[in-house]
Backbone as CSV, one residue per row, in Angstrom:
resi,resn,N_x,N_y,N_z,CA_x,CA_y,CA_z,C_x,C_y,C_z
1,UNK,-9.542,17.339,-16.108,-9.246,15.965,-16.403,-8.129,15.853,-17.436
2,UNK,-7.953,16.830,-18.557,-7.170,16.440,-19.304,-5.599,16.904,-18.997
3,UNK,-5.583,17.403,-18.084,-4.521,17.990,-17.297,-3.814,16.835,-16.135
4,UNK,-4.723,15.503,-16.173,-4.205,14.874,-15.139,-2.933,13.772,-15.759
5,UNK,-1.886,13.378,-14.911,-1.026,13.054,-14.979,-1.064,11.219,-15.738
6,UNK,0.075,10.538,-15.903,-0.608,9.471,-16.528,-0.882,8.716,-15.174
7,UNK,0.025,8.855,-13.656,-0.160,8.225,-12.894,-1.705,8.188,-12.021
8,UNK,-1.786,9.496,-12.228,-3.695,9.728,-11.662,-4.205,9.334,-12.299
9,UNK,-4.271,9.087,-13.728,-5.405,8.489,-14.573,-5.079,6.792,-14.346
10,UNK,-4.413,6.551,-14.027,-3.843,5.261,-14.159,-4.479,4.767,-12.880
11,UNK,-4.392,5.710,-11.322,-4.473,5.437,-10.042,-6.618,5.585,-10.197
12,UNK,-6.778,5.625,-10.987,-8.310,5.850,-11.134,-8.731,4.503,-12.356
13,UNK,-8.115,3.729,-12.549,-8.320,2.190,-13.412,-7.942,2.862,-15.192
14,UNK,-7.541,4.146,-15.396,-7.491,4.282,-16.639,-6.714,2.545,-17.497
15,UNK,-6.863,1.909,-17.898,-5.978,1.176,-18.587,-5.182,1.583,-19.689
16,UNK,-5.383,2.764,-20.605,-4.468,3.431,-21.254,-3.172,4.674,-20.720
17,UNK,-3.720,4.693,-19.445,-2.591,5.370,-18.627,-1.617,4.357,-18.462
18,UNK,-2.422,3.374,-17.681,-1.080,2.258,-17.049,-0.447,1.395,-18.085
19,UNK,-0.869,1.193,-19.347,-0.298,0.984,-20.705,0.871,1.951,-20.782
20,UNK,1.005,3.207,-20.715,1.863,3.936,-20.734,2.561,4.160,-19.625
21,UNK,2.304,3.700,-18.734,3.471,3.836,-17.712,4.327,2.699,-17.604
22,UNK,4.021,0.970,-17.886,3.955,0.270,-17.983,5.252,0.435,-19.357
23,UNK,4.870,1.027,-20.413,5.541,1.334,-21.574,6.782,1.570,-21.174
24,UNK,6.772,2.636,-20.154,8.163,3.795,-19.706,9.034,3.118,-19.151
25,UNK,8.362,1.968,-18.032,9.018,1.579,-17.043,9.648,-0.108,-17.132
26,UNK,9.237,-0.994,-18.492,9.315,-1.851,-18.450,10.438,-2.614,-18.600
27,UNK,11.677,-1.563,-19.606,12.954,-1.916,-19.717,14.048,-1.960,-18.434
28,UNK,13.668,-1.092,-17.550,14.331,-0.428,-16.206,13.890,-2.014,-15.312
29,UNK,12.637,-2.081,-15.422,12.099,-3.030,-14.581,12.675,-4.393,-14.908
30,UNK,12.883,-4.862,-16.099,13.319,-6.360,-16.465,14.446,-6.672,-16.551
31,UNK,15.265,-5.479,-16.477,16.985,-5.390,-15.872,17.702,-5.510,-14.790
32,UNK,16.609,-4.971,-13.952,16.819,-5.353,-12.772,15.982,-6.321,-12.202
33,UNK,14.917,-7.044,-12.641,14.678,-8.562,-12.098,15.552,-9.489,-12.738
34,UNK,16.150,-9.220,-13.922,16.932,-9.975,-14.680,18.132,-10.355,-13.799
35,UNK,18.858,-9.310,-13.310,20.102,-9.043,-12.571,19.659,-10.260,-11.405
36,UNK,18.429,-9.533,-11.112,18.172,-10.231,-9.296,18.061,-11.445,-9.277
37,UNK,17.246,-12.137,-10.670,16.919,-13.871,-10.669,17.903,-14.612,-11.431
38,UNK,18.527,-13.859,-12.394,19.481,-14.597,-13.009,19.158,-15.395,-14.781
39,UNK,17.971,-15.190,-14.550,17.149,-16.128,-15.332,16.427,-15.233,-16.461
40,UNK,16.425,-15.005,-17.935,15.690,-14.320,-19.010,14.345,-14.972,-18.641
41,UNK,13.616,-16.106,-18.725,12.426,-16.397,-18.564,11.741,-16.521,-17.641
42,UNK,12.318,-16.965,-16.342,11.886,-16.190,-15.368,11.646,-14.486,-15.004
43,UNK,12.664,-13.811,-15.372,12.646,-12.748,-14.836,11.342,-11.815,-15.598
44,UNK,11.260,-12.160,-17.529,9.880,-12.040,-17.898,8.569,-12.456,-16.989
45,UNK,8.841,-13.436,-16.545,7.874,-13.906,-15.585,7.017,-12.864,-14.747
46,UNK,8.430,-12.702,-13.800,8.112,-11.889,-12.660,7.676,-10.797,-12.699
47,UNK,8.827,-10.351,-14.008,7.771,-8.589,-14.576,6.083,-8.689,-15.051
48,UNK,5.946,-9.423,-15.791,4.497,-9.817,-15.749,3.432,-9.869,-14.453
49,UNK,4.248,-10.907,-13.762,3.339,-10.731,-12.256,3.165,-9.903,-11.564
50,UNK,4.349,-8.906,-11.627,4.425,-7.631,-11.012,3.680,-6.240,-11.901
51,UNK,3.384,-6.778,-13.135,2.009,-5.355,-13.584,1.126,-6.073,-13.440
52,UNK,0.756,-7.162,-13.526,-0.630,-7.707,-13.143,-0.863,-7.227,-11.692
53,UNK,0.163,-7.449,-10.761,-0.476,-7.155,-9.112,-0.636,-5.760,-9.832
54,UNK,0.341,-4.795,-9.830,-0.212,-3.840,-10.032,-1.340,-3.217,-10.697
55,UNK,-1.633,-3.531,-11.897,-3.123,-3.196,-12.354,-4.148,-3.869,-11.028
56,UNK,-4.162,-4.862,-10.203,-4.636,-4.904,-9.651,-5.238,-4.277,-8.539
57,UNK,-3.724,-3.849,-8.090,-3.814,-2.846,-6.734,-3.804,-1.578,-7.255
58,UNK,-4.150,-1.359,-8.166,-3.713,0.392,-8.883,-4.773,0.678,-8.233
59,UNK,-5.612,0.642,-7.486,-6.073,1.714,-6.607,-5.810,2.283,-5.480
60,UNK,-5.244,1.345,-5.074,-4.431,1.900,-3.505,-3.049,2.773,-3.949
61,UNK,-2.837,2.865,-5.269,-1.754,3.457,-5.367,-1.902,4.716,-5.158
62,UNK,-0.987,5.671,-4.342,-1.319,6.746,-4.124,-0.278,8.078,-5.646
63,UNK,-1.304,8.485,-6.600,-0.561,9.413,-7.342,0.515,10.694,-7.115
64,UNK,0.376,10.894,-5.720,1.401,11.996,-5.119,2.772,11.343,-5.127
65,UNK,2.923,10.170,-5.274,4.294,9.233,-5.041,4.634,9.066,-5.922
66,UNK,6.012,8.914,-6.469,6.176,7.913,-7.619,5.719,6.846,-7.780
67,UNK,4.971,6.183,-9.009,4.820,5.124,-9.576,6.052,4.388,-9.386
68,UNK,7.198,4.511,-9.892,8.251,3.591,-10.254,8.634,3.088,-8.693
69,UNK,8.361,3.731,-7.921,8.550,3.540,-6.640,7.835,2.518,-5.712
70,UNK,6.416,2.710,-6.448,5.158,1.619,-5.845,5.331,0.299,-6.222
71,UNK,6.015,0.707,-7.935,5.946,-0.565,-8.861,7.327,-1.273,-8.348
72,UNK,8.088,-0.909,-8.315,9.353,-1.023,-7.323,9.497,-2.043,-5.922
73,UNK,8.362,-1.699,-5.614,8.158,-2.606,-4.362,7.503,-3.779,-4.614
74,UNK,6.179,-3.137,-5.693,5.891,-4.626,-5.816,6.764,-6.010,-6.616
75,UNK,7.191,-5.248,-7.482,8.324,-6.275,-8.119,9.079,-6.992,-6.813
76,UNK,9.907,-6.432,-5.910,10.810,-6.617,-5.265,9.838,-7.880,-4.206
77,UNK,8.768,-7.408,-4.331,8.216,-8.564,-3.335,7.924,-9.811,-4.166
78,UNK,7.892,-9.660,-5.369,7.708,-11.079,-6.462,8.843,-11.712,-6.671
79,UNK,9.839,-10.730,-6.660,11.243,-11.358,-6.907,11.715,-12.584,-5.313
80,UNK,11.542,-11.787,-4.103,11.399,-12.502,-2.955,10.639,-13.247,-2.854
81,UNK,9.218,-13.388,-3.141,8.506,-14.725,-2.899,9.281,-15.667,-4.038
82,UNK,9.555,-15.482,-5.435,10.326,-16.387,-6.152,11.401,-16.911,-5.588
83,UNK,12.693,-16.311,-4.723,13.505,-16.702,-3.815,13.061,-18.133,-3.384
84,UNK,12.150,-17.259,-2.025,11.491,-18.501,-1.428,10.863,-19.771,-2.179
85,UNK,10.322,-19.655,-3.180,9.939,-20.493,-4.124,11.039,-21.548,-4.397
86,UNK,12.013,-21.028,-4.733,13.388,-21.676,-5.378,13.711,-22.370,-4.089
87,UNK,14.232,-22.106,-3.285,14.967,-22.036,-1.520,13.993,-23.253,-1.494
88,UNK,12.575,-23.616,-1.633,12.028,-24.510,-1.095,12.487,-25.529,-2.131
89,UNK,12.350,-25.408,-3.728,12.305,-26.395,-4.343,13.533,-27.279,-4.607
90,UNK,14.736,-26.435,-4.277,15.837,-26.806,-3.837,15.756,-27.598,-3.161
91,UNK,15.768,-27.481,-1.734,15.317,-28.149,-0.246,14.645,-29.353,-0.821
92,UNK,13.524,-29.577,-1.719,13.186,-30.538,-1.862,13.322,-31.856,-2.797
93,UNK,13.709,-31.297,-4.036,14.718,-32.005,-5.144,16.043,-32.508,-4.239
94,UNK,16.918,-31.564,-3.726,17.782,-31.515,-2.985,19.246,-31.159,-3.845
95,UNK,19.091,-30.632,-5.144,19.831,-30.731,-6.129,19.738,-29.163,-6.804
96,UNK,20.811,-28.508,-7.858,20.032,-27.670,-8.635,19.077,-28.200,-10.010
97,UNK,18.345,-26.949,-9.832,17.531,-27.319,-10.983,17.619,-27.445,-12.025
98,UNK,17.493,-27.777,-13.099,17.436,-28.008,-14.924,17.785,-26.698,-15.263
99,UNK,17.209,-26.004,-14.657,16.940,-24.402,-15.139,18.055,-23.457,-14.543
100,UNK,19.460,-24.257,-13.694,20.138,-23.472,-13.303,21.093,-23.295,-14.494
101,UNK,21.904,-21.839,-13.867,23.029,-21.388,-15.220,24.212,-22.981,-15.056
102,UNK,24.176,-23.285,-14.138,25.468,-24.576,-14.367,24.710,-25.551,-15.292
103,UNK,23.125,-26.108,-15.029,22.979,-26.757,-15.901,23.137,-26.753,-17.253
104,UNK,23.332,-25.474,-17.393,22.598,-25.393,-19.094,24.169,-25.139,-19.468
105,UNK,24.918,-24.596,-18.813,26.256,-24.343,-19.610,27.408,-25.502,-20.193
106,UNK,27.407,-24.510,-21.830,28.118,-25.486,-22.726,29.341,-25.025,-23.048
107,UNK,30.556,-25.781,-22.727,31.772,-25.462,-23.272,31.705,-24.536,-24.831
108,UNK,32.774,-23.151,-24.900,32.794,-22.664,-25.854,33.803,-23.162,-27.206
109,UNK,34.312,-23.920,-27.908,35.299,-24.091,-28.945,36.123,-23.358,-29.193
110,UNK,35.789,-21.782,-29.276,36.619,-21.039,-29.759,37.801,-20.969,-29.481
111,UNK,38.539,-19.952,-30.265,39.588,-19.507,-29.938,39.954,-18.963,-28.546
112,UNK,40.928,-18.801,-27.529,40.794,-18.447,-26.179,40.337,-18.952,-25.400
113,UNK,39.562,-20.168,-25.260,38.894,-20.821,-24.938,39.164,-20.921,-23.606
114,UNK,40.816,-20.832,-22.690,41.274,-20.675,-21.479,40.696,-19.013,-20.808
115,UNK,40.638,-18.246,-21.522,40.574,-16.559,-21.249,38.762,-16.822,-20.961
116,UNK,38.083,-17.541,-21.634,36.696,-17.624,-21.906,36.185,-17.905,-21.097
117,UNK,36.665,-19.567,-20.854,36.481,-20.016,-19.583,36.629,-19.406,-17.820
118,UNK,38.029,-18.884,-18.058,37.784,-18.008,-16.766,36.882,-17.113,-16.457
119,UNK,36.639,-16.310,-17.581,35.851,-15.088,-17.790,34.168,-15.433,-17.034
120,UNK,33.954,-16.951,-17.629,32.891,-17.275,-17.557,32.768,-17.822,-15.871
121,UNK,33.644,-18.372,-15.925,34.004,-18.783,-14.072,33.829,-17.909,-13.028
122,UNK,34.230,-16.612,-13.765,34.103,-15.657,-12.517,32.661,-14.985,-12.281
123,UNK,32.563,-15.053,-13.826,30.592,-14.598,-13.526,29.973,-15.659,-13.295
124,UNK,30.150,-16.590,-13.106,29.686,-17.565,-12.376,29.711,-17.644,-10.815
125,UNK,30.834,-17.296,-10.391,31.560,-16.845,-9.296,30.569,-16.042,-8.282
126,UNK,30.424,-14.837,-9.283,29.721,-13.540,-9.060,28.660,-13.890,-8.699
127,UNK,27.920,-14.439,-9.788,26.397,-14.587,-9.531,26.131,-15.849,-8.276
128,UNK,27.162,-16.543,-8.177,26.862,-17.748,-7.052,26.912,-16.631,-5.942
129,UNK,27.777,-15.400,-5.630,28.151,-14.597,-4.258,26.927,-13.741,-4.428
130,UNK,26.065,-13.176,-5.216,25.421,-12.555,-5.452,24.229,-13.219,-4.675
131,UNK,23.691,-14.087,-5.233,22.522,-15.386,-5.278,22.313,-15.406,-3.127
132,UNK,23.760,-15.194,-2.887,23.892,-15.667,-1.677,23.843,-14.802,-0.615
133,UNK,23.889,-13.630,-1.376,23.459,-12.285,-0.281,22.072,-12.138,0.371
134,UNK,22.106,-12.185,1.401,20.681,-12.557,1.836,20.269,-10.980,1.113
135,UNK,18.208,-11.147,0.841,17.716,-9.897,-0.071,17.846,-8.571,0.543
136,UNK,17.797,-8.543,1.582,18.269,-7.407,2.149,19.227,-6.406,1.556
137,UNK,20.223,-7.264,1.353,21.863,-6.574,1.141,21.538,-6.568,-0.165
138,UNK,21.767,-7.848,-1.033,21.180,-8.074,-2.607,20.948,-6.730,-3.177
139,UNK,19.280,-6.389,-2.791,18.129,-5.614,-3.310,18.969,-3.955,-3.569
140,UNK,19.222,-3.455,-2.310,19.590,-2.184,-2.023,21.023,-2.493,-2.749
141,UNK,21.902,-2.995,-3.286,22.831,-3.109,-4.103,23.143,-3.251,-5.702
142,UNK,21.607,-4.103,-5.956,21.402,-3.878,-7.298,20.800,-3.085,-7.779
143,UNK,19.885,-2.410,-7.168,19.004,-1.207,-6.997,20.546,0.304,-7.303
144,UNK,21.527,0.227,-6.694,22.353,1.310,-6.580,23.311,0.833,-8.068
145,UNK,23.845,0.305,-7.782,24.803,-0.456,-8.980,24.536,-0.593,-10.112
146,UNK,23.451,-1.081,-10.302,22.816,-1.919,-12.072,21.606,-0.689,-12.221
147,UNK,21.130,0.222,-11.522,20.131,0.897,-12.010,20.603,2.496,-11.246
148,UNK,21.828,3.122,-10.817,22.220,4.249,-10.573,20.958,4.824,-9.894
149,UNK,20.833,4.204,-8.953,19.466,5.016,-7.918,20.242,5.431,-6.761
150,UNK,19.480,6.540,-6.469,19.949,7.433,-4.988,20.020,6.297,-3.851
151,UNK,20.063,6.393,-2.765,20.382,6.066,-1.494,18.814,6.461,-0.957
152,UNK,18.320,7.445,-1.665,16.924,8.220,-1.104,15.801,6.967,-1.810
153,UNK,16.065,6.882,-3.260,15.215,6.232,-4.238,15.191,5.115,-3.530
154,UNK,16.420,4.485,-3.164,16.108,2.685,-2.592,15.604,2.734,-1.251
155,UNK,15.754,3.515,-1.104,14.818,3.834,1.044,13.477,4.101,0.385
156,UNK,12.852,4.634,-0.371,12.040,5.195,-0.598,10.940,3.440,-1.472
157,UNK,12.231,2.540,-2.456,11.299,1.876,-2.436,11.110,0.946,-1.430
158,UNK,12.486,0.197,-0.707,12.614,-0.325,0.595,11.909,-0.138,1.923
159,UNK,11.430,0.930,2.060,10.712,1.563,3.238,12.171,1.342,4.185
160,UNK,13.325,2.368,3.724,14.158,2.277,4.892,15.032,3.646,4.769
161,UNK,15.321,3.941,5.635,16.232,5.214,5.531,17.715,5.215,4.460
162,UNK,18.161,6.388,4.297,19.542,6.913,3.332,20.213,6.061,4.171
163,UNK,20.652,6.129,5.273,21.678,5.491,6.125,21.909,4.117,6.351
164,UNK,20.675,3.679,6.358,20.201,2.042,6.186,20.549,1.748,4.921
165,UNK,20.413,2.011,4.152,20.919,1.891,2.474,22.174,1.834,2.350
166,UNK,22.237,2.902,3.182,24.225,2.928,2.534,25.104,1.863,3.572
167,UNK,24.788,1.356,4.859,24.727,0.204,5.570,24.633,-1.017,4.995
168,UNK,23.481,-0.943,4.093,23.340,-2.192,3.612,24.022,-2.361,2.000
169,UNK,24.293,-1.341,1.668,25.265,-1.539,0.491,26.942,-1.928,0.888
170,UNK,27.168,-1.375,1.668,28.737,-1.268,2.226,28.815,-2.551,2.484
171,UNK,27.762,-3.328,3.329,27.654,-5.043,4.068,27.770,-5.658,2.580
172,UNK,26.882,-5.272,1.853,26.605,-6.227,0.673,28.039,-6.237,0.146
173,UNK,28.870,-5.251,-0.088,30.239,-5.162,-0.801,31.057,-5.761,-0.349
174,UNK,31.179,-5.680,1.115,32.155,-6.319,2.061,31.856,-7.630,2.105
175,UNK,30.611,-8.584,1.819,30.417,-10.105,1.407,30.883,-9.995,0.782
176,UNK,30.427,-9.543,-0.829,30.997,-9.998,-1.854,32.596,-9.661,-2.550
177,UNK,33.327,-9.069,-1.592,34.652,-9.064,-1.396,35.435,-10.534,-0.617
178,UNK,34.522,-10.360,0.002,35.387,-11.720,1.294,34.887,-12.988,0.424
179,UNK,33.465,-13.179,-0.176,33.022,-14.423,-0.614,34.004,-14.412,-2.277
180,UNK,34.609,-13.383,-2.597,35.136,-13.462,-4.175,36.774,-13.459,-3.862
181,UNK,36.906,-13.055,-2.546,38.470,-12.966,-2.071,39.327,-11.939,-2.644
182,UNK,38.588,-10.708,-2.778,39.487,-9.742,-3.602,39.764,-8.320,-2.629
183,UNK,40.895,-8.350,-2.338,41.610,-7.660,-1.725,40.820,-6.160,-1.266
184,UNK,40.828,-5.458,-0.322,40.386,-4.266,-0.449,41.390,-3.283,-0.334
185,UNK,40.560,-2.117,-1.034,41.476,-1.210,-1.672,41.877,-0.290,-0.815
């Protein structure tokens, strides 16, 4: 027993295992829901919901696998039902929300204020072409890009092959080339 891993003790209800895995994995994890929703308080959100499912389901988790991999998926499916969440409430307001980055943004004063503004336009830009990648393309792109994962790692949390990955990264690039209008190289 004392030889077992934190993920087996964890995959057996330990709660001081999954405290510590939870520990390891939580910065990795809120960077990339951060990236995916756009949103600091949401994306806390979602990481939350996503160790709660998990302490939940930590029994079906199988310890021969990576954890970050299980936890991986489940995030990715919280981040997508939030999508849908949004996609509807949109649809039904018919407007953006209070809580979007256009709402809340306030002219800067400073100095440069032309350099600033663009700067800010284009990540605005970004994240509107981003927002718009259906999750498919999205996922397996921010997954490679913002968190330097294999082609193996995102099939592995995706349930899809190396080839499918690198398919769906190349698509995702080639939107967000044509939707940003920037020349290819």
């Amino acid at each position: 027993m004392g030889s077992d891993t934190p993920e087996q003790r964890a995959a057996r209800g330990d709660p001081d295992a999954f405290t510590a895995l939870m520990t390891a994995t939580k910065a990795d994890l809120y960077r990339f829901v951060r990236r995916y929703v756009g949103d600091e308080d949401e994306a806390l959100d979602l990481v939350q919901e996503a160790y709660a499912a998990a302490w939940l389901g930590i029994r079906r988790y199988d310890p021969t696998r990576p954890f970050e991999a299980w936890l991986r998926t489940i995030t990715l499916n919280k981040c997508r039902d939030w999508s849908r969440r949004r996609r509807v409430r949109r649809l039904v307001r018919g407007v953006v929300g209070l809580d979007a980055p256009e709402a809340v943004r306030v002219a800067d004063p400073s100095p440069g204020v032309e350099a600033q503004a663009e700067d800010r336009r284009r990540i605005a830009e970004l994240s509107r072409a981003l927002d718009a990648l259906p999750h498919g393309l999205r996922a397996p792109l921010l997954l490679a890009t913002l968190e330097g994962r294999s082609q193996t790692e995102i099939g592995r949390i995706m349930g899809l092959t190396s080839k499918a990955v690198e398919l769906r990264i190349a698509r995702a690039r080639a939107q967000l080339r044509a939707a940003l209008d920037v020349p290819v190289e």
